[in-house]
N, C-alpha and C positions, 0 to 999 in steps of 0.2 A: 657848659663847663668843660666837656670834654675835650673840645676843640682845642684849647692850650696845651690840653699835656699831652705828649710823648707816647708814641707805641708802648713803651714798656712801661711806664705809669700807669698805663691804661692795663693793660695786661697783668700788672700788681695790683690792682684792683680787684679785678677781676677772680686772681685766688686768693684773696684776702676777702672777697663776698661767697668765695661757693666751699672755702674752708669755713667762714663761719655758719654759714647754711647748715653745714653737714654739722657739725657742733651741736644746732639746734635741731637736728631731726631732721632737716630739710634737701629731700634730692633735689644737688643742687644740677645733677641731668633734664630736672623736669620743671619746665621754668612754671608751669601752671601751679605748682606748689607754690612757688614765690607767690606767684600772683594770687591765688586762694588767701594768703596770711597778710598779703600785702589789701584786700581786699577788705578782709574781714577786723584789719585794725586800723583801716581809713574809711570810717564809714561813710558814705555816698559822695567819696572821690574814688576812681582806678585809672589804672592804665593800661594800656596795649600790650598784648602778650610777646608783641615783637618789639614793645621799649624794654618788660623784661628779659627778653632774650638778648638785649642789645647791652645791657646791663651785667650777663651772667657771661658773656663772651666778650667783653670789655670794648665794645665798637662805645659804649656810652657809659654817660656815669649818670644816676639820678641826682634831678634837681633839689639844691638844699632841702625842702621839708620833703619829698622822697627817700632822701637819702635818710633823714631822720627816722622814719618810718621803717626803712629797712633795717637802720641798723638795730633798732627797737625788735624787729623780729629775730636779728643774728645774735639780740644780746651783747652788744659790743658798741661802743660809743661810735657816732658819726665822724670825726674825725679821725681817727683809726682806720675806719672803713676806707675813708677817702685817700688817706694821704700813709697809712703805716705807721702814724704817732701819734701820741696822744697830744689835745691841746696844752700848752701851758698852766698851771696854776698859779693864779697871782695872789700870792695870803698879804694879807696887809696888817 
């Protein structure tokens, strides 16, 4: 995913995940924190503490159900996370 976007969509990202971190209690200096909550709310899935680092310094972004997962820890919708807005609502 990360490969299409842009240094600085990537880099928006990136404080849009360690502002919402820190929102939730989360140093977002210490990626093993990510990783503990990201660990502890997928249970018997994780990942590399160098994909979270790679995540908290915007080299990557997590894969769709990642990113759901993290944004569930930031409290804050996945789309937000990803992109700085919210998804559409369609009322019908």
């Amino acid at each position: 995913m990360a490969a299409h976007l842009n240094f600085k969509e990537r880099e928006a990202f990136s404080r849009r995940l360690r502002s919402s971190l820190a929102n939730a209690g989360i140093d977002p200096n210490r990626p093993t924190q990510l990783l503990r909550a990201f660990c502890a709310m997928q249970t018997g899935s994780s990942v590399a503490i160098s994909t979270v680092s790679k995540w908290l310094s915007g080299e990557a972004l997590p894969a769709n159900g990642n990113m759901e997962v993290v944004a569930r820890i930031c409290n804050v919708s996945p789309d937000w996370l990803r992109s700085g807005q919210e998804a559409p609502s369609y009322e019908t």
